[in-house]
C-alpha positions in Angstrom: -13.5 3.0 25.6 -12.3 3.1 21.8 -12.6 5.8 19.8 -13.8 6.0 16.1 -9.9 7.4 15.3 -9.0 4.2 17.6 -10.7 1.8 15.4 -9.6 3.0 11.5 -6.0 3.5 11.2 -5.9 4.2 7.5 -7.4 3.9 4.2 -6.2 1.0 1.6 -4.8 3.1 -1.1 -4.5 0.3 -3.7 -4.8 0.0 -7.7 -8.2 -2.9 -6.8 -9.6 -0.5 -4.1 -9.3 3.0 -6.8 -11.6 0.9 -9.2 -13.6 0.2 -6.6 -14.4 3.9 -5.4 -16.9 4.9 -8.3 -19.3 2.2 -7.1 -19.0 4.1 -3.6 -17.0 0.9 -2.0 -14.1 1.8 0.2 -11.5 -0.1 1.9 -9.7 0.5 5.2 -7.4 -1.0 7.6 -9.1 -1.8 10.8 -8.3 -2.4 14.3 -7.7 -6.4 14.4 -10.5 -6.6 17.6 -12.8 -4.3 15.7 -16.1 -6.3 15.0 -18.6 -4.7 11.7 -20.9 -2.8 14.0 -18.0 -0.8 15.0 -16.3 -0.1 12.0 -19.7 1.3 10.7 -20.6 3.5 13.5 -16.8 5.1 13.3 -16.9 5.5 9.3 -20.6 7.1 9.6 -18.7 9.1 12.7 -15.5 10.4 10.9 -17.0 11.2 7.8 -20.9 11.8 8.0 -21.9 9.3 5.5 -24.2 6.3 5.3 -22.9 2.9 5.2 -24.8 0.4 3.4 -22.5 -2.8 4.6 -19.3 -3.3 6.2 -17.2 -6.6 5.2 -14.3 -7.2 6.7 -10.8 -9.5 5.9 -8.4 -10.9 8.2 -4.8 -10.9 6.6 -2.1 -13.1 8.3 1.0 -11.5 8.7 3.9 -12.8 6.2 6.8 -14.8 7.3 10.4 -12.8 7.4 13.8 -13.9 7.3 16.6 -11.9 8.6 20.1 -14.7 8.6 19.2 -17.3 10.7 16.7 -15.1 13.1 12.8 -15.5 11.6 9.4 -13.6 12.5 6.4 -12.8 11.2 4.9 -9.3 10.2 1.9 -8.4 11.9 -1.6 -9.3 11.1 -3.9 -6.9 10.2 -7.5 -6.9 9.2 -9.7 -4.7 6.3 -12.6 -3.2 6.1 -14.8 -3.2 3.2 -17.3 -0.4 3.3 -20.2 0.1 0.7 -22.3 3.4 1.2 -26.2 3.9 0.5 -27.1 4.6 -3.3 -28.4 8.5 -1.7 -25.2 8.9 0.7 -22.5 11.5 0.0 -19.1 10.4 -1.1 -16.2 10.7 1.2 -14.9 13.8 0.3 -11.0 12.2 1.0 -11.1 10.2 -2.0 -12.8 12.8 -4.2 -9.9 13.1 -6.9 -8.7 9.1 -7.1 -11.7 8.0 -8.5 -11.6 8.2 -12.4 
């Protein structure tokens, strides 16, 4: 059973995302096997707020080179929440929005 701390593992803290907040649109990085229902029950969960939509991204991870051994970083995926016009905001990103 996943948790609501199982599925967020942080917010995207990004110059886009801080222009962003005013409009009450946040973006996190989500669990890759997280689907949208999910990720909107655990943001209403962790931070008592209502979500208007959820939209999420899949990033592919980048391709590194190390001499001759190569990999690639992991893939990840983002969240982008919008809250209700009568929702609170989330109290964490109270001072970065301008």
């Amino acid at each position: 059973m996943k948790t609501a701390y199982d599925l967020i593992i942080r917010p995207v803290l990004t110059e886009k995302s801080y222009a962003s907040i005013a409009d009450k649109k946040y973006v996190f990085e989500v669990a890759v096997n997280a689907n949208k229902t999910e990720i909107k029950a655990a943001i209403e969960e962790i931070f008592g707020v209502k979500v208007d939509s959820v939209n999420t991204m899949r990033v592919e991870g980048k391709m590194k080179r190390q001499g001759r051994t190569q990999g690639r970083t992991p893939e990840i995926k983002k969240a982008y929440v919008t809250l209700k016009k009568d929702s609170k905001a989330i109290e964490f990103f109270e001072g970065m929005a301008q």
